[in-house]
NUPA-842955 format. One record per residue (C-alpha): residue number from 1; residue in one letter; x negated, y, z. Coordinates in steps of 0.1 Angstrom, whole numbers. Layout:
% residues N
atom seq=NUM; type=a; x=X; y=Y; z=Z
...
//
This chain:
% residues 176
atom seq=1; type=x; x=547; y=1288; z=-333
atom seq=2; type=x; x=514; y=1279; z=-322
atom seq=3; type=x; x=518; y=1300; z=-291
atom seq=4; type=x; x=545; y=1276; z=-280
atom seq=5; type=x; x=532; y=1258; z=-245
atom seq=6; type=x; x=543; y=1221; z=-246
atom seq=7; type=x; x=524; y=1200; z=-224
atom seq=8; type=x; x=502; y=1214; z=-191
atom seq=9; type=x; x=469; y=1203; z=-183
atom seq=10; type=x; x=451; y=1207; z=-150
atom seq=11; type=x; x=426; y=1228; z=-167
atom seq=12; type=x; x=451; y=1248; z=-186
atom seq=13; type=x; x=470; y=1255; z=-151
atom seq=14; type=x; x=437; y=1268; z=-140
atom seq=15; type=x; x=433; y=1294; z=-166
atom seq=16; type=x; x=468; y=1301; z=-162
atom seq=17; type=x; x=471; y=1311; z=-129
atom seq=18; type=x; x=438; y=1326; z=-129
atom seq=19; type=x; x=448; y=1347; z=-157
atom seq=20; type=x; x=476; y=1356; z=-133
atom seq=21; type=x; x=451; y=1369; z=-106
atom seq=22; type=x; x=449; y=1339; z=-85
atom seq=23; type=x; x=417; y=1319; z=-73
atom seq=24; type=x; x=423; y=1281; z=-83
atom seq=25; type=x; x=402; y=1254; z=-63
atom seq=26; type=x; x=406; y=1216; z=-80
atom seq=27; type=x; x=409; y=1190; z=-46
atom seq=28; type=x; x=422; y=1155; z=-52
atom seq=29; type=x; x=443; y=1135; z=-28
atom seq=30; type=x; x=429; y=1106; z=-15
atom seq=31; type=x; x=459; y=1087; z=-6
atom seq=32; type=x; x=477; y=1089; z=-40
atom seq=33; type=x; x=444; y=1091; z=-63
atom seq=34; type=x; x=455; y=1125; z=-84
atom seq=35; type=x; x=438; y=1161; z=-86
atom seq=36; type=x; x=460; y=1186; z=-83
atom seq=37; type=x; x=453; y=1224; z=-75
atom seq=38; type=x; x=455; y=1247; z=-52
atom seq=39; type=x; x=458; y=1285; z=-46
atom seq=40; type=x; x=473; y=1312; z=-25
atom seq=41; type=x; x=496; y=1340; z=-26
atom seq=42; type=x; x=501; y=1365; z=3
atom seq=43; type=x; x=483; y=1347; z=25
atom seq=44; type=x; x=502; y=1316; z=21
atom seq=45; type=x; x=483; y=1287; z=5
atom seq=46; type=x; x=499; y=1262; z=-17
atom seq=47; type=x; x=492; y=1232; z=-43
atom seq=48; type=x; x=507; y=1232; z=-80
atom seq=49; type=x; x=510; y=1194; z=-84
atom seq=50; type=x; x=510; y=1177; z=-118
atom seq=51; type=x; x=553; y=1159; z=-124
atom seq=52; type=x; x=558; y=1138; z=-151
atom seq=53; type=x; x=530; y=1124; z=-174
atom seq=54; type=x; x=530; y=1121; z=-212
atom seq=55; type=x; x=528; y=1081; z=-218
atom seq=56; type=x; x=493; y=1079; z=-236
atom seq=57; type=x; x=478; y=1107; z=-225
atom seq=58; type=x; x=463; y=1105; z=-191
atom seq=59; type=x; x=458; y=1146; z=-185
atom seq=60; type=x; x=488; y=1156; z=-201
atom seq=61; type=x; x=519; y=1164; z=-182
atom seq=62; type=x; x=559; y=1179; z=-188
atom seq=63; type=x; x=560; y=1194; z=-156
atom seq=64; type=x; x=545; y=1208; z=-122
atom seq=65; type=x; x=555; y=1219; z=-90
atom seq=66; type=x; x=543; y=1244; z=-69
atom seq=67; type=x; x=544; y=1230; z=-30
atom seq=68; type=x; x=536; y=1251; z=-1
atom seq=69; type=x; x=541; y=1233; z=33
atom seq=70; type=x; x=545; y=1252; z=67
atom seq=71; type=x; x=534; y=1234; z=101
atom seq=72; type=x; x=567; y=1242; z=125
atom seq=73; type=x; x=562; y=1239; z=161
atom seq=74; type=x; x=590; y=1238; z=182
atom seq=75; type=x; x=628; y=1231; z=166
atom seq=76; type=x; x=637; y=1250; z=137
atom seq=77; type=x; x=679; y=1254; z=132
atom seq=78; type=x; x=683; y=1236; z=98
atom seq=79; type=x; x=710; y=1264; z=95
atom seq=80; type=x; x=680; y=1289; z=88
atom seq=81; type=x; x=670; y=1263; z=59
atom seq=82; type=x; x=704; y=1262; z=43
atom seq=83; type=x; x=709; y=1298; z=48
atom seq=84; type=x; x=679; y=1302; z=22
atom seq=85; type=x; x=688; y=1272; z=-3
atom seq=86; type=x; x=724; y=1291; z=-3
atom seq=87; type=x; x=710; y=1326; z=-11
atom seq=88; type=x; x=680; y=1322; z=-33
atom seq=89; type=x; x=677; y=1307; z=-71
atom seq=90; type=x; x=649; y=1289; z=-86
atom seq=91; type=x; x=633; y=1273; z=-54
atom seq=92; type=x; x=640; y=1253; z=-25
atom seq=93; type=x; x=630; y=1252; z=11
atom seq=94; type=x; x=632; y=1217; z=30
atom seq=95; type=x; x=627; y=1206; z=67
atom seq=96; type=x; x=606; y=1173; z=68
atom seq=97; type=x; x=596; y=1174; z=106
atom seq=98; type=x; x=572; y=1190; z=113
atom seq=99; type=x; x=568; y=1204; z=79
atom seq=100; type=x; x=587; y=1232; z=62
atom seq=101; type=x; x=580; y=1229; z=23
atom seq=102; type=x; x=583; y=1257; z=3
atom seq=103; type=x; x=593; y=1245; z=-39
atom seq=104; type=x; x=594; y=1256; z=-71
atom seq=105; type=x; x=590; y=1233; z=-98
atom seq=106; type=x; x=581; y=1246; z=-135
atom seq=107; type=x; x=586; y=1221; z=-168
atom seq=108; type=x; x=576; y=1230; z=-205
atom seq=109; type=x; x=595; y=1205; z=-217
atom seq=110; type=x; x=606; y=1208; z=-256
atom seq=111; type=x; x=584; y=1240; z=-255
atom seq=112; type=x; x=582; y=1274; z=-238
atom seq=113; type=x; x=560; y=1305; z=-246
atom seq=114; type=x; x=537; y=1318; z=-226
atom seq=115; type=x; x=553; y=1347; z=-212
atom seq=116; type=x; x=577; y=1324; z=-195
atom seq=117; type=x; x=554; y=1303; z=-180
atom seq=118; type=x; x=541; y=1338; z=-164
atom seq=119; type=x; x=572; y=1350; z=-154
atom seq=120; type=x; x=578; y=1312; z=-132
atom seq=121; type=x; x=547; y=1320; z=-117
atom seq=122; type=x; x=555; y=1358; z=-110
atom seq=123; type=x; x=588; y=1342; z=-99
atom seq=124; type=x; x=567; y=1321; z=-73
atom seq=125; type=x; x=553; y=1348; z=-62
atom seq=126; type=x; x=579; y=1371; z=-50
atom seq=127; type=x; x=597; y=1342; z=-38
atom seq=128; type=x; x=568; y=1334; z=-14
atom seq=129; type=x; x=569; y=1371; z=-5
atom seq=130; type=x; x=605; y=1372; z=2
atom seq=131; type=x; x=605; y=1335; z=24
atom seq=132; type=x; x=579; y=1352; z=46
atom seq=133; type=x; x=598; y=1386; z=54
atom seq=134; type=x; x=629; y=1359; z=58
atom seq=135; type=x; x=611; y=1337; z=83
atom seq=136; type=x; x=596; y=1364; z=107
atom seq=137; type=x; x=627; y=1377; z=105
atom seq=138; type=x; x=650; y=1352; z=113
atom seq=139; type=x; x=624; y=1335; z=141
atom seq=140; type=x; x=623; y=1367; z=156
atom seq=141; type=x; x=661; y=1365; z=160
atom seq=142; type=x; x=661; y=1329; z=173
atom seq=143; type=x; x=633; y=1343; z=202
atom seq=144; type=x; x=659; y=1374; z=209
atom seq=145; type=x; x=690; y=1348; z=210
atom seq=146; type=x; x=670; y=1320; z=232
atom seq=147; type=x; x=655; y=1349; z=253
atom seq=148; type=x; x=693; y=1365; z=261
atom seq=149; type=x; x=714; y=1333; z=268
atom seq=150; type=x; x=682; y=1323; z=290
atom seq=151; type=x; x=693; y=1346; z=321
atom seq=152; type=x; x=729; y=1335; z=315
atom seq=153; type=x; x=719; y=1303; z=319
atom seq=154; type=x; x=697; y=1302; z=350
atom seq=155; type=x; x=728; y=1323; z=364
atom seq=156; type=x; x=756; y=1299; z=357
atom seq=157; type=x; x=734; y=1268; z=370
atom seq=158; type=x; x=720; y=1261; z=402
atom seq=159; type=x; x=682; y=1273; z=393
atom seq=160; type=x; x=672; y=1237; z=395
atom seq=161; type=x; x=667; y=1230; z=353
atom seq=162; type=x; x=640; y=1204; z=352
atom seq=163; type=x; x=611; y=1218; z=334
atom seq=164; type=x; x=615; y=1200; z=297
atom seq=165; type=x; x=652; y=1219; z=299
atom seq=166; type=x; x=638; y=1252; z=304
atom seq=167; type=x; x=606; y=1252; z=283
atom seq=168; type=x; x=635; y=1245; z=255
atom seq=169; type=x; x=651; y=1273; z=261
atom seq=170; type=x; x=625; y=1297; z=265
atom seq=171; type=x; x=607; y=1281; z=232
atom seq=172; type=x; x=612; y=1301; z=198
atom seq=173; type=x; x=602; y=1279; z=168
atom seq=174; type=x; x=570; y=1292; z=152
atom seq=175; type=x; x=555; y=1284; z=118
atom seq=176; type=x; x=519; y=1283; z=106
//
């Protein structure tokens, strides 16, 4: 029983995930005053942040999340983010303009073993994997819809769209 994971540190993350395959850089934020990590998987970086702290012991903690956020330029349907929250188990994807964040939390509370804390982070991984097939291909569809109801639009109006109007329509959403 030994084996039995039932508190995280952020050291023990580290071996974790490096264990895993991943490089792990420590980084602290300065506005809330915690370290936390961060990594990167398929080219997509993102932080596993410490959840709920053991009282007494200051590096000790129940629970992380995993937290990638997405710059979004242009409107995004929140459609497309429901659409993926209604499809897919285990994480969630939110819209906090201009920010698309990408969850998944992990806890080891009352104990887990080891394998399963791999398989959340395998888990993670193909998640990530499968969000960025989803996104190119559902922003691809949003530039082939906005590009064909353009014409039809500059058809049925008199050609005299003010500019805002038609940079909107011509505008696909794009994510970094």
């Amino acid at each position: 029983m030994s084996d039995i994971i039932t508190k995280l540190t952020l050291d023990s993350l580290r071996e974790i995930f490096q264990s895993a395959g991943y490089r792990v850089e420590t980084l602290s934020d300065p506005v809330a005053n915690v370290q936390y990590l961060r990594s990167a998987t398929s080219g997509l970086a993102f932080d596993i942040r410490p959840g709920n702290r053991f009282a007494g012991e200051e590096q000790s903690f129940a629970d992380v999340t995993l937290v990638a956020p997405l710059q979004v330029q242009g409107d995004l349907p929140l459609d497309l983010v429901n659409r993926w929250n209604a499809t897919r188990r285990f994480s969630r994807l939110q819209l906090s303009h201009p920010f698309l964040v990408f969850c998944l939390d992990i806890c080891v509370a009352g104990g887990v073993a080891p394998n399963n804390l791999r398989a959340q982070i395998e888990i993670w991984d193909r998640l990530v994997q499968e969000l960025i097939g989803y996104l190119r291909e559902e922003l691809s569809k949003l530039g082939a819809a906005k590009a064909a109801t353009a014409p039809a639009a500059q058809a049925s109006g008199s050609g005299e769209e003010p500019a805002h109007q038609r940079a909107k329509l011509e505008a696909s959403p794009t994510i970094q």
